[in-house]
Chimera marker file (.cmm) of the C-alpha trace (Angstrom):
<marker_set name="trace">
<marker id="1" x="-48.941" y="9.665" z="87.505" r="1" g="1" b="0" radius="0.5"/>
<marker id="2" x="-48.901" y="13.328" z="88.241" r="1" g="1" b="0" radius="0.5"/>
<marker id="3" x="-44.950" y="12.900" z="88.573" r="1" g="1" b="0" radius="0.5"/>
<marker id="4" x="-44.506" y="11.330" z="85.258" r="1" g="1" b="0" radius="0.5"/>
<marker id="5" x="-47.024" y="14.431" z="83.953" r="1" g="1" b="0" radius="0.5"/>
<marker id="6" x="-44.598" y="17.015" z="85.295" r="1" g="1" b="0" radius="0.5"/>
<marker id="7" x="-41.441" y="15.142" z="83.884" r="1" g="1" b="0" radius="0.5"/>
<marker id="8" x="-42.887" y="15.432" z="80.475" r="1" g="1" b="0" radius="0.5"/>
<marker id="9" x="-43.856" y="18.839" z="80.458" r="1" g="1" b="0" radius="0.5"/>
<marker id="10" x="-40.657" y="19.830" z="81.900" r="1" g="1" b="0" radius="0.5"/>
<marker id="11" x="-38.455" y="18.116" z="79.306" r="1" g="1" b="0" radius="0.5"/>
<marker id="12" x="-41.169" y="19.678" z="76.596" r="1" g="1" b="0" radius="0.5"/>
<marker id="13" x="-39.888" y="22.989" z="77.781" r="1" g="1" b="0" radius="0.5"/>
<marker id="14" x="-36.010" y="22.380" z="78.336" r="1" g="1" b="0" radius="0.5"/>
<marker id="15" x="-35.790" y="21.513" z="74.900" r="1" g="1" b="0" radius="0.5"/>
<marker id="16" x="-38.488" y="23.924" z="73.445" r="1" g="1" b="0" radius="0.5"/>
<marker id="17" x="-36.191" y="26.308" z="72.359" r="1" g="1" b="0" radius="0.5"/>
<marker id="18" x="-33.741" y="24.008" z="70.986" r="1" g="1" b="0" radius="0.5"/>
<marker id="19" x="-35.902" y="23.486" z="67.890" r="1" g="1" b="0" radius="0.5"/>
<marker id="20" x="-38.240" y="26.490" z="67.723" r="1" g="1" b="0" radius="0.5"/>
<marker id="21" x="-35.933" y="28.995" z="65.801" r="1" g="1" b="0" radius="0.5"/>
<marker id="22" x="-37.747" y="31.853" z="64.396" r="1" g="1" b="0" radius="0.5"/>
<marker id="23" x="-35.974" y="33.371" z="61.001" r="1" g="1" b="0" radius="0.5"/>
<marker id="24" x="-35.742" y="36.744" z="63.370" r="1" g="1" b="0" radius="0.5"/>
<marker id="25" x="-33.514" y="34.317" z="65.585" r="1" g="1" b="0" radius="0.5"/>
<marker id="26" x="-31.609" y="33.090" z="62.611" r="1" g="1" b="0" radius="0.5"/>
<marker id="27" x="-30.990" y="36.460" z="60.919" r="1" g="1" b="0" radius="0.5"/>
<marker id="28" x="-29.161" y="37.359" z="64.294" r="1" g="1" b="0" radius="0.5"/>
<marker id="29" x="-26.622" y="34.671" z="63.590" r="1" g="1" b="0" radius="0.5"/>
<marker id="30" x="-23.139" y="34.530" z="61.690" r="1" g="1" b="0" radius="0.5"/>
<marker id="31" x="-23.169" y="32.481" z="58.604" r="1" g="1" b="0" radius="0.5"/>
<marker id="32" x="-20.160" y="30.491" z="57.449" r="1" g="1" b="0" radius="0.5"/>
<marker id="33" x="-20.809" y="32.295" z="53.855" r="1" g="1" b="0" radius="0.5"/>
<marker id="34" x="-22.099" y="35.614" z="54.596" r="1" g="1" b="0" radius="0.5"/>
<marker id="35" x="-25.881" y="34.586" z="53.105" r="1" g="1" b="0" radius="0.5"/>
<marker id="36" x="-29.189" y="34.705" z="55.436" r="1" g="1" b="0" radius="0.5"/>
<marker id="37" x="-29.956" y="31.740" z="56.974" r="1" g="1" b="0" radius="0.5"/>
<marker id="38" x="-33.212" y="29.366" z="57.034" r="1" g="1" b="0" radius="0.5"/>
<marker id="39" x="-34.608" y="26.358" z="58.350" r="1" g="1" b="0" radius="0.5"/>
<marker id="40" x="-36.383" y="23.757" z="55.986" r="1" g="1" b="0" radius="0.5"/>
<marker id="41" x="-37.631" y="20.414" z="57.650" r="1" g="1" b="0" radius="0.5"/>
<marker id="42" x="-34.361" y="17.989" z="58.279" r="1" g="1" b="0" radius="0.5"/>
<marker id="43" x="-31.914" y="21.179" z="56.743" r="1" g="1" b="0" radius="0.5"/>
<marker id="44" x="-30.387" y="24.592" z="57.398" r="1" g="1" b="0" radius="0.5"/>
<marker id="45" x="-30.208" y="26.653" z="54.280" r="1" g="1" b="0" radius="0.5"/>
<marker id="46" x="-28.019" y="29.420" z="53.988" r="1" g="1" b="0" radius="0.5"/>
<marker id="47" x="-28.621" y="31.441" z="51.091" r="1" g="1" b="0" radius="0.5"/>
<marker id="48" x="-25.723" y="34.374" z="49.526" r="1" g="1" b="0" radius="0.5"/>
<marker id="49" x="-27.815" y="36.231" z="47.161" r="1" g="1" b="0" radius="0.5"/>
<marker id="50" x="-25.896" y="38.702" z="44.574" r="1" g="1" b="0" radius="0.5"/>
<marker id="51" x="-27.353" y="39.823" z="41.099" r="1" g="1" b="0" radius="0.5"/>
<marker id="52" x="-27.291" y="37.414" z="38.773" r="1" g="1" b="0" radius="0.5"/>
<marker id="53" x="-26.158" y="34.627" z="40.947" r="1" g="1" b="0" radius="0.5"/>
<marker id="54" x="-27.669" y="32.319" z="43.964" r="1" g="1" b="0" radius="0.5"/>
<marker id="55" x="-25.790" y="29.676" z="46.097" r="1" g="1" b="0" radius="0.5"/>
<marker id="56" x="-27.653" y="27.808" z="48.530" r="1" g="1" b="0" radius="0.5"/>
<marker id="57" x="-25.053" y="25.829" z="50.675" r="1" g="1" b="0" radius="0.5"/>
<marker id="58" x="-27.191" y="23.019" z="52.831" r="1" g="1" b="0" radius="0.5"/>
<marker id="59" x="-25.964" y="21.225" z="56.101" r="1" g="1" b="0" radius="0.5"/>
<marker id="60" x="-28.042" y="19.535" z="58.651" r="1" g="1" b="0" radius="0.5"/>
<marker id="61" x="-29.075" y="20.962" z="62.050" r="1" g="1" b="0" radius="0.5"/>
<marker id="62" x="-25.620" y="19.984" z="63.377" r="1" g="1" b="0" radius="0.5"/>
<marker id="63" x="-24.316" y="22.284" z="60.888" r="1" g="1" b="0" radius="0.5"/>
<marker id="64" x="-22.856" y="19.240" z="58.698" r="1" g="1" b="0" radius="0.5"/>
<marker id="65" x="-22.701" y="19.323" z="54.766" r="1" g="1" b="0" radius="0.5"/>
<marker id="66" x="-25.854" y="17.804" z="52.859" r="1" g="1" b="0" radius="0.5"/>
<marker id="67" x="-24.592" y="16.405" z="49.603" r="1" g="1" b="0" radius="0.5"/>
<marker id="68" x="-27.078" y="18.076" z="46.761" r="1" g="1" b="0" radius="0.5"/>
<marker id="69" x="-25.774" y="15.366" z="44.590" r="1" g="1" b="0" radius="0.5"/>
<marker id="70" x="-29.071" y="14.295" z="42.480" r="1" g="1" b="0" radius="0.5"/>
<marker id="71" x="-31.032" y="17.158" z="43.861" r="1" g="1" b="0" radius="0.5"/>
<marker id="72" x="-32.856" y="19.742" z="42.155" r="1" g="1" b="0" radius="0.5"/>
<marker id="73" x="-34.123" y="23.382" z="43.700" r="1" g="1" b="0" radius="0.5"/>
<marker id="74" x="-35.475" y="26.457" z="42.091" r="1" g="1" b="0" radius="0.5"/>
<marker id="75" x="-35.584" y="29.756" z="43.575" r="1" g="1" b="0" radius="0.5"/>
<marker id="76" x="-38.643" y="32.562" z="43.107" r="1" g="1" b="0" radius="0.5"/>
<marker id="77" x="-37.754" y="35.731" z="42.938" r="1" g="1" b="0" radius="0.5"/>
<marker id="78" x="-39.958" y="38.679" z="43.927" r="1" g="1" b="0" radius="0.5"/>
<marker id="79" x="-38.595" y="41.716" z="43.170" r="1" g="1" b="0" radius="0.5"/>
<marker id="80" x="-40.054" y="45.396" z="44.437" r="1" g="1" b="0" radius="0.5"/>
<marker id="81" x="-43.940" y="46.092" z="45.215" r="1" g="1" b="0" radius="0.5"/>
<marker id="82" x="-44.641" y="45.261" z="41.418" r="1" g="1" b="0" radius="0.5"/>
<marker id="83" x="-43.623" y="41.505" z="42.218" r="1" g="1" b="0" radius="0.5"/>
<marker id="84" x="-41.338" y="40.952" z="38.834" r="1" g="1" b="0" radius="0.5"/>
<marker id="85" x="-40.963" y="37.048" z="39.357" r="1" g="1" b="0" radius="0.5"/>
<marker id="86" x="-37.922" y="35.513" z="38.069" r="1" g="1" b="0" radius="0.5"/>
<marker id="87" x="-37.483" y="32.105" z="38.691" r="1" g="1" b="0" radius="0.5"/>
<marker id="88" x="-33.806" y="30.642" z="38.389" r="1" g="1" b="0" radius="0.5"/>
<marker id="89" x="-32.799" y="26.785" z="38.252" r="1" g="1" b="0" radius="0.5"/>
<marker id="90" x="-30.346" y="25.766" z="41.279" r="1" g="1" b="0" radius="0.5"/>
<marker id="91" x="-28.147" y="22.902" z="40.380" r="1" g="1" b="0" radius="0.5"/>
<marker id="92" x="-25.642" y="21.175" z="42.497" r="1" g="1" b="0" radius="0.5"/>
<marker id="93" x="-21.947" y="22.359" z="42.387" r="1" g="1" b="0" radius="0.5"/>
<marker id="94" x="-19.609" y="21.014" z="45.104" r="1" g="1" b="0" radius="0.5"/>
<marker id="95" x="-20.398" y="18.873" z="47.907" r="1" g="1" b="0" radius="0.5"/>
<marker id="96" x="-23.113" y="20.933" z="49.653" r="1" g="1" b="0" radius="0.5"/>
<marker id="97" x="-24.048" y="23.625" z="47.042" r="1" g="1" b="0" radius="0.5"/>
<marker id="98" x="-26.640" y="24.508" z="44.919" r="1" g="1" b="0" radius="0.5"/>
<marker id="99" x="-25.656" y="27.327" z="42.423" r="1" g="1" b="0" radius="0.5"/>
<marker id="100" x="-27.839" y="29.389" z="39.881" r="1" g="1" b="0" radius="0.5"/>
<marker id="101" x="-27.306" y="32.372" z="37.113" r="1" g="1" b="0" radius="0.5"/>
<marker id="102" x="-30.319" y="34.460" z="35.783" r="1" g="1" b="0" radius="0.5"/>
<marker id="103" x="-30.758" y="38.108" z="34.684" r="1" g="1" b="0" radius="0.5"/>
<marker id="104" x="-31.814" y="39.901" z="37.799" r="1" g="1" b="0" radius="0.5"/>
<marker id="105" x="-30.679" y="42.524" z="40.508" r="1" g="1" b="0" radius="0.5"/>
<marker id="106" x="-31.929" y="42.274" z="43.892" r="1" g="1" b="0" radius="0.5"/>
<marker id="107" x="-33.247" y="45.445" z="45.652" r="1" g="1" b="0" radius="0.5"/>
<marker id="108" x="-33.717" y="45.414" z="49.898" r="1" g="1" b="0" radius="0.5"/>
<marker id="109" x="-37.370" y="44.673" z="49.504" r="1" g="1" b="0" radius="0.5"/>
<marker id="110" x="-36.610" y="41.309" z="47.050" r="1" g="1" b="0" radius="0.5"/>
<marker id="111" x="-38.170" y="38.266" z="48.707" r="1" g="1" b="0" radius="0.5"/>
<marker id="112" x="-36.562" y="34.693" z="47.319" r="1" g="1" b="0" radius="0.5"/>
<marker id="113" x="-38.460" y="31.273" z="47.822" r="1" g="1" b="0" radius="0.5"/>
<marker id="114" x="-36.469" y="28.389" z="47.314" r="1" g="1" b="0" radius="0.5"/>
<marker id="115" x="-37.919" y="24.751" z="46.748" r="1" g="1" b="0" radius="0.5"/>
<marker id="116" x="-34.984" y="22.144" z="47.689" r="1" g="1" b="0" radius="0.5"/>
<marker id="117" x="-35.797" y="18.361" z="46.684" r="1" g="1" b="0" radius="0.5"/>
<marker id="118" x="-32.609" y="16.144" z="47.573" r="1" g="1" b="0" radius="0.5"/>
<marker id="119" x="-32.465" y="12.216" z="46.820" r="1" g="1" b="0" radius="0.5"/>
<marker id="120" x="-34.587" y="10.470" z="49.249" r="1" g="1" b="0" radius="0.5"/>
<marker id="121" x="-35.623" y="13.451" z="51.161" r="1" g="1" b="0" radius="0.5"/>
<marker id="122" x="-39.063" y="15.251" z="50.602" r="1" g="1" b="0" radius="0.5"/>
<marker id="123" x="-39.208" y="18.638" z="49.063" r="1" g="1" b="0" radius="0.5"/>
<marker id="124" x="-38.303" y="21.768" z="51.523" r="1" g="1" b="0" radius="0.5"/>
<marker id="125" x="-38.858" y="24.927" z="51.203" r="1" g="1" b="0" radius="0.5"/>
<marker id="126" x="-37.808" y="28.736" z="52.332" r="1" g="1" b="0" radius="0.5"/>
<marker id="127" x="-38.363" y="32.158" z="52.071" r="1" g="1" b="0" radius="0.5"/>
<marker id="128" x="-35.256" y="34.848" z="52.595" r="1" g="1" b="0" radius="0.5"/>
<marker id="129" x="-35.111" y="38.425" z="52.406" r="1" g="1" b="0" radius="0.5"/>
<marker id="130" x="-31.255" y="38.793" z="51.805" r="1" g="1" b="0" radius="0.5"/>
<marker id="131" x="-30.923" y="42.604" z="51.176" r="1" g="1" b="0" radius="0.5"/>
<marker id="132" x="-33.701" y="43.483" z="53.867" r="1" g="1" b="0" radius="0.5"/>
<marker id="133" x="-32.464" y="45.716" z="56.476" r="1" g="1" b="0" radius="0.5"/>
<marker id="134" x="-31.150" y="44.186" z="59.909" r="1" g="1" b="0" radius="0.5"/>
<marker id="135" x="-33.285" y="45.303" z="63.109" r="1" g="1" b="0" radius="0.5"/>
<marker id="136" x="-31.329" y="47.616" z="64.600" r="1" g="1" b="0" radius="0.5"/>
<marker id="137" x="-29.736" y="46.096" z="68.035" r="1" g="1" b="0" radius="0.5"/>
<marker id="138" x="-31.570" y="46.944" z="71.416" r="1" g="1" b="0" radius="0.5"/>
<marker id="139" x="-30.236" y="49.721" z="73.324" r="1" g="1" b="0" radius="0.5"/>
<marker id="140" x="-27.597" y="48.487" z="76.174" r="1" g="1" b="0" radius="0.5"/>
<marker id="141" x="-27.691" y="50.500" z="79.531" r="1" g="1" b="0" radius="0.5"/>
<marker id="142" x="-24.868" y="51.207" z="81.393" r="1" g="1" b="0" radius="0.5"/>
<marker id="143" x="-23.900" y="49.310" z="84.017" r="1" g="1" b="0" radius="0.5"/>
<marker id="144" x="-23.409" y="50.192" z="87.742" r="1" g="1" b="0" radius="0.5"/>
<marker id="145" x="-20.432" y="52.148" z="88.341" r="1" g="1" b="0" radius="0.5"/>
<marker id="146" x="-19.423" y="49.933" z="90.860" r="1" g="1" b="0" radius="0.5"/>
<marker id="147" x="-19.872" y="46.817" z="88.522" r="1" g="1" b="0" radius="0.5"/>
<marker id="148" x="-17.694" y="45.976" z="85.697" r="1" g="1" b="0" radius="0.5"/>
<marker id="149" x="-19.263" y="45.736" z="82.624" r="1" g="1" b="0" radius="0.5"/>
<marker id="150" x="-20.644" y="42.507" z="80.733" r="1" g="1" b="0" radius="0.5"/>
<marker id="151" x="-19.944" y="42.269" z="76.980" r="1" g="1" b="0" radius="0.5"/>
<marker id="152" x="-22.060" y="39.702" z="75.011" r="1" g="1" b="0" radius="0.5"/>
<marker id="153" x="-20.323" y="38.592" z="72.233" r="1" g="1" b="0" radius="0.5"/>
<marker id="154" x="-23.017" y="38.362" z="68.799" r="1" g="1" b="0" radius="0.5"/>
<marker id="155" x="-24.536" y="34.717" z="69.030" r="1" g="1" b="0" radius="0.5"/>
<marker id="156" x="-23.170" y="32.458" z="66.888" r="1" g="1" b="0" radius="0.5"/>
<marker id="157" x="-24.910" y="29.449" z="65.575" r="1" g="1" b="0" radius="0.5"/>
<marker id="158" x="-22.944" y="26.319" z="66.900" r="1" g="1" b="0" radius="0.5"/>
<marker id="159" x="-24.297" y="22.715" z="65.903" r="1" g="1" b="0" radius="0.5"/>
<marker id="160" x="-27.280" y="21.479" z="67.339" r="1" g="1" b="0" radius="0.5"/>
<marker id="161" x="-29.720" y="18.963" z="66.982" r="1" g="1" b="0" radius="0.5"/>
<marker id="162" x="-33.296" y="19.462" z="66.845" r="1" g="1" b="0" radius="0.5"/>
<marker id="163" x="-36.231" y="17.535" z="67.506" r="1" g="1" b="0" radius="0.5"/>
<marker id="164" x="-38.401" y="16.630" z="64.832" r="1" g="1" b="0" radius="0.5"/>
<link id1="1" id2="2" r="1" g="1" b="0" radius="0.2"/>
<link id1="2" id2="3" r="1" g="1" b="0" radius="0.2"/>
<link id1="3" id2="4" r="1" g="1" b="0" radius="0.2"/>
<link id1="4" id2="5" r="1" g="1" b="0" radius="0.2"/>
<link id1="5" id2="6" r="1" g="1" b="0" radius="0.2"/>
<link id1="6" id2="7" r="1" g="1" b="0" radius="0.2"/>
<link id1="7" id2="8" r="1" g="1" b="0" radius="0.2"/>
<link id1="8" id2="9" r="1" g="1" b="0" radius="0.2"/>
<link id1="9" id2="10" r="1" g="1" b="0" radius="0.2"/>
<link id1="10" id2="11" r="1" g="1" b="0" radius="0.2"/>
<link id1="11" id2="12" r="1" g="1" b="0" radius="0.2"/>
<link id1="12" id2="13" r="1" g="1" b="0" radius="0.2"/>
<link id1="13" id2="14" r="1" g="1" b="0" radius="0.2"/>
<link id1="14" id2="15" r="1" g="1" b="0" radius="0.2"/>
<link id1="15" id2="16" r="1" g="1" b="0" radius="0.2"/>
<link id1="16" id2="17" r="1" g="1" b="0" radius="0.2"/>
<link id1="17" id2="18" r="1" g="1" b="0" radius="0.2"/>
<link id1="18" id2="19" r="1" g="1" b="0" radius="0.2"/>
<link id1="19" id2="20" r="1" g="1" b="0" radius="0.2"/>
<link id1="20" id2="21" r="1" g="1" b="0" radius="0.2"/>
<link id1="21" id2="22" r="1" g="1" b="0" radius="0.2"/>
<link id1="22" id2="23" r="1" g="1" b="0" radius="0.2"/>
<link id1="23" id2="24" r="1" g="1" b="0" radius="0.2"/>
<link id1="24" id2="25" r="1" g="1" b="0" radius="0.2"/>
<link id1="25" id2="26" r="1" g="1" b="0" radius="0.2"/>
<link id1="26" id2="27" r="1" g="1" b="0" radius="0.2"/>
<link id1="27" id2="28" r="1" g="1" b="0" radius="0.2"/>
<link id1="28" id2="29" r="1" g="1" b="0" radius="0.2"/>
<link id1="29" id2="30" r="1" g="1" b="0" radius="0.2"/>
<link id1="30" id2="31" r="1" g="1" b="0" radius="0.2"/>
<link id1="31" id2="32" r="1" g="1" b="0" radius="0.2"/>
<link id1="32" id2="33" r="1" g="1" b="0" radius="0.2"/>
<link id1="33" id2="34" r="1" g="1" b="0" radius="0.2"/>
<link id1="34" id2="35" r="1" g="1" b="0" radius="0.2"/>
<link id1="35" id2="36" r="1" g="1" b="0" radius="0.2"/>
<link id1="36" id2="37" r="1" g="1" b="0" radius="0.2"/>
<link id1="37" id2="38" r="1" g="1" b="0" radius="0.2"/>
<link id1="38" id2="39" r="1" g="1" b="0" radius="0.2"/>
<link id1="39" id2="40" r="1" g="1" b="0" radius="0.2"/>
<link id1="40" id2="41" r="1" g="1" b="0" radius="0.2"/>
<link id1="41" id2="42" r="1" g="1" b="0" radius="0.2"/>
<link id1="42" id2="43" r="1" g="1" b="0" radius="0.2"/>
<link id1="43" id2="44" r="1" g="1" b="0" radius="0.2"/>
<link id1="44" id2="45" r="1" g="1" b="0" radius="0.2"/>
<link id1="45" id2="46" r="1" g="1" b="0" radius="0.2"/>
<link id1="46" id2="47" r="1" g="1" b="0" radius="0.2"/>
<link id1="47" id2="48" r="1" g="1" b="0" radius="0.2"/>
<link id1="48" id2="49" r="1" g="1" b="0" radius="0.2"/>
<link id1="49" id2="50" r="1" g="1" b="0" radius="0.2"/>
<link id1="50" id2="51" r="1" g="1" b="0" radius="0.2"/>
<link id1="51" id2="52" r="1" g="1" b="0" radius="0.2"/>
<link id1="52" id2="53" r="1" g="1" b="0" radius="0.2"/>
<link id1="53" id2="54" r="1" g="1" b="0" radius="0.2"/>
<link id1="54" id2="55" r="1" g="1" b="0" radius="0.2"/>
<link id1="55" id2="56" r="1" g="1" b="0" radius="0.2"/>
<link id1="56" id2="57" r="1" g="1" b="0" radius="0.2"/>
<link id1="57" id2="58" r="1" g="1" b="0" radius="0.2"/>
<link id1="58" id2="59" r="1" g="1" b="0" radius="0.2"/>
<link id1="59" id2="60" r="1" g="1" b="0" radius="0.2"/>
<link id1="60" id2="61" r="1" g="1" b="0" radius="0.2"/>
<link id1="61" id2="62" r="1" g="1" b="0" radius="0.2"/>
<link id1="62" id2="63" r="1" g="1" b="0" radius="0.2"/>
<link id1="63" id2="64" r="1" g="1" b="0" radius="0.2"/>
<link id1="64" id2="65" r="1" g="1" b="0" radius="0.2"/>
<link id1="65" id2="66" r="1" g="1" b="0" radius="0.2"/>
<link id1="66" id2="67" r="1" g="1" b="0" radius="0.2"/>
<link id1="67" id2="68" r="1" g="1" b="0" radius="0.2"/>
<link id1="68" id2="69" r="1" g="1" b="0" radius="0.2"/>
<link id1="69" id2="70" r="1" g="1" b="0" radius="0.2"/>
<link id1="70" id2="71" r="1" g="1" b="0" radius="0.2"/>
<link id1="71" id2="72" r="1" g="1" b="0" radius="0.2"/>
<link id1="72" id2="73" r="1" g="1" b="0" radius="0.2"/>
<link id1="73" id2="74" r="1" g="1" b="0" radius="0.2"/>
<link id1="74" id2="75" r="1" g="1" b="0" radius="0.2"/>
<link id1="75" id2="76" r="1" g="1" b="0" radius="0.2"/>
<link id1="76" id2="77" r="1" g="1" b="0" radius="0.2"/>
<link id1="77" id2="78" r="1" g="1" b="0" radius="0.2"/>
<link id1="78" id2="79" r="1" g="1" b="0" radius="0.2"/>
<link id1="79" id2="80" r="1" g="1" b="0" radius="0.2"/>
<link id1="80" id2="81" r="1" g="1" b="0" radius="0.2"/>
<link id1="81" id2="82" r="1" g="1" b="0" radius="0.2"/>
<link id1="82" id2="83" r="1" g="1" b="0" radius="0.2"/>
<link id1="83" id2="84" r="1" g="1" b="0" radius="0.2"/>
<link id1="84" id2="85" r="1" g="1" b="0" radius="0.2"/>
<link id1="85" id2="86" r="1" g="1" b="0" radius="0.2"/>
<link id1="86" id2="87" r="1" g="1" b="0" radius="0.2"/>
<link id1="87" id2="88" r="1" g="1" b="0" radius="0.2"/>
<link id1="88" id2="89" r="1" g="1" b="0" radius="0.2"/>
<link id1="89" id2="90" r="1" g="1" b="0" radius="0.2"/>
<link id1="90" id2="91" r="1" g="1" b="0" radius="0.2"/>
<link id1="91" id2="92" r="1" g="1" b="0" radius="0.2"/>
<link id1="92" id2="93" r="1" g="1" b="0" radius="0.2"/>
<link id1="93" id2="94" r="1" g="1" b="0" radius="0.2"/>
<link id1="94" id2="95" r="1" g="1" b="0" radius="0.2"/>
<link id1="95" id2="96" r="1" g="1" b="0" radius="0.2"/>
<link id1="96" id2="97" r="1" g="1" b="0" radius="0.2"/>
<link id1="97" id2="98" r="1" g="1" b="0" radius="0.2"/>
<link id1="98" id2="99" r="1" g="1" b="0" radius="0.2"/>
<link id1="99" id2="100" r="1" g="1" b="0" radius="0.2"/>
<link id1="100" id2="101" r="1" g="1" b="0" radius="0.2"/>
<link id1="101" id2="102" r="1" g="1" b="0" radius="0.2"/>
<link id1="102" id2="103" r="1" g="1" b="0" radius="0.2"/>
<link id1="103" id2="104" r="1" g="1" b="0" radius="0.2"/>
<link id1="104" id2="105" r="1" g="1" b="0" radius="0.2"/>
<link id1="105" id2="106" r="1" g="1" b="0" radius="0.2"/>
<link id1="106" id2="107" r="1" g="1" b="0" radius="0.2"/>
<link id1="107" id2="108" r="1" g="1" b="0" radius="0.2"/>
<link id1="108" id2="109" r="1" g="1" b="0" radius="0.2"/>
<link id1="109" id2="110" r="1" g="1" b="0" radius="0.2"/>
<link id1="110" id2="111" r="1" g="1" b="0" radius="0.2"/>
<link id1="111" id2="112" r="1" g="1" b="0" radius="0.2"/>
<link id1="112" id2="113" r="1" g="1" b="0" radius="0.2"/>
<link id1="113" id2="114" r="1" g="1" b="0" radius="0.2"/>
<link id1="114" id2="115" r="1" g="1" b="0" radius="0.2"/>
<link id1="115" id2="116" r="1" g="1" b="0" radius="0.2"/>
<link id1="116" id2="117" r="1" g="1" b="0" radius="0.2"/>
<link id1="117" id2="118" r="1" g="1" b="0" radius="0.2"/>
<link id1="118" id2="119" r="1" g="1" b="0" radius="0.2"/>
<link id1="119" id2="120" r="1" g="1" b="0" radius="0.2"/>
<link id1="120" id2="121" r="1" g="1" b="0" radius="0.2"/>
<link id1="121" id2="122" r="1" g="1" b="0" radius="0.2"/>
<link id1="122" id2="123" r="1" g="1" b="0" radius="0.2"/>
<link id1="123" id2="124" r="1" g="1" b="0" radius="0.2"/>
<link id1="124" id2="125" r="1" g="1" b="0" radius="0.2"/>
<link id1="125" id2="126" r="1" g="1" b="0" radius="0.2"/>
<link id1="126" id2="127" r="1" g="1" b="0" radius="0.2"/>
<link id1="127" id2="128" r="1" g="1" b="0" radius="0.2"/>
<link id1="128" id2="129" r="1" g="1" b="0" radius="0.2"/>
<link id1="129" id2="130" r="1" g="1" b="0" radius="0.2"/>
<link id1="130" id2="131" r="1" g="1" b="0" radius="0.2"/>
<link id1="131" id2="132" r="1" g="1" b="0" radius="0.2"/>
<link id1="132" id2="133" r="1" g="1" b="0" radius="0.2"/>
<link id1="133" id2="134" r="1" g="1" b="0" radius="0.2"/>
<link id1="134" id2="135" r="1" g="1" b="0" radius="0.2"/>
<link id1="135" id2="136" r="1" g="1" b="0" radius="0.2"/>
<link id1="136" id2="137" r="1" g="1" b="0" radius="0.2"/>
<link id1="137" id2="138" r="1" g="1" b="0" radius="0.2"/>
<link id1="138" id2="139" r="1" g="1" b="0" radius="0.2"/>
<link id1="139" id2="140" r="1" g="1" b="0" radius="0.2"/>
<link id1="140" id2="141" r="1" g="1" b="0" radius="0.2"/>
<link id1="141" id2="142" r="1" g="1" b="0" radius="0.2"/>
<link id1="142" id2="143" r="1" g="1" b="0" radius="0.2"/>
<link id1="143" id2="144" r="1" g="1" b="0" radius="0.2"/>
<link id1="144" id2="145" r="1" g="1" b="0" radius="0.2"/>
<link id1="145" id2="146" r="1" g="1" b="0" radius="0.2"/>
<link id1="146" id2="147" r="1" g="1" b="0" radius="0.2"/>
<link id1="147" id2="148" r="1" g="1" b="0" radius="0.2"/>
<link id1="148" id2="149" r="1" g="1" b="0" radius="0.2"/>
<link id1="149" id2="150" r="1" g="1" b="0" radius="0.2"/>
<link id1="150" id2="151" r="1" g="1" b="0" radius="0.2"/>
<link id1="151" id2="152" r="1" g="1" b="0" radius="0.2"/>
<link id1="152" id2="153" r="1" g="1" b="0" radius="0.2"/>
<link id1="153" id2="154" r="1" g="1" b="0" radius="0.2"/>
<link id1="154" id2="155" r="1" g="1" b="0" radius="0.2"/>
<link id1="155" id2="156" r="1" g="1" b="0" radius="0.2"/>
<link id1="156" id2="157" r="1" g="1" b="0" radius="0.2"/>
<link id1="157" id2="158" r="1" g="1" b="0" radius="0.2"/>
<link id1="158" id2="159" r="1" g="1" b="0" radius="0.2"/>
<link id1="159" id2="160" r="1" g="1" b="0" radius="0.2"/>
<link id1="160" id2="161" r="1" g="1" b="0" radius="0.2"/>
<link id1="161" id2="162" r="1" g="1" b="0" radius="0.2"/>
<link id1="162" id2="163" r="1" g="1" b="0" radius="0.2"/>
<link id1="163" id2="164" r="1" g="1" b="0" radius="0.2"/>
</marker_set>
């Protein structure tokens, strides 16, 4: 019994960090669309945030379009300390798009929740910070001068599945 014990909690912690992405993990990754990336439930939503316009592009964890065909979202937007809400309507537009106008302009302290409800699927939601400032990468040291040196390329966020 104690075996079977131990083979649990080692799988539980080979694939811990397979689903347990942090939006400080996420932010660190290169988008296929330039926007800031979230996880909601069964989705990945990456969102490119300009004034007046929103596009939320959906896949799965594998990184495969989500048709938003039949779906509806909204997004919140918080703007500044004052909180000026705005709230614009997303509606599909292409295969894996959601796409919305409204009169705003997005500062680097603007926070935007979006509420994603796609046919069949429960309601999702996420909360991006698209202008907010990148933390600044950790300093590298320099390597032995009798060792070459190791370049890490930026991570880049291939297609996985997660647990659920």
């Amino acid at each position: 019994m104690n075996k079977t014990i131990a083979a649990v909690v080692l799988g539980m912690a080979i694939t811990l960090p397979a689903w347990a992405h942090t939006d400080d993990y996420l932010d660190t990754l290169t988008t296929a669309h330039g926007g800031q990336l979230r996880m909601a439930g069964p989705y990945h939503l990456e969102l490119v945030a300009k004034d007046k316009e929103l596009v939320l592009y959906v896949t799965d964890h594998g990184d495969n379009p989500v048709k938003t065909e039949n779906g509806t979202a909204k997004a919140t937007i918080q703007i500044g300390k004052g909180k000026i809400e705005t709230t614009v309507k997303l509606e599909p537009a292409g295969e894996n798009q959601m796409k919305g106008l409204g009169e705003f302009t997005l500062k680097p302290e603007s926070v935007i929740v979006v509420f994603v409800k796609l046919a069949g699927d429960e309601a999702q939601s996420a909360r991006f910070t698209p202008l907010k400032p990148k933390a600044k990468a950790a300093a590298v040291k320099k390597p032995a001068a009798n060792k070459p040196a190791a370049s890490a390329p930026a991570p880049k966020h291939s297609g996985h599945q997660h647990m659920h």
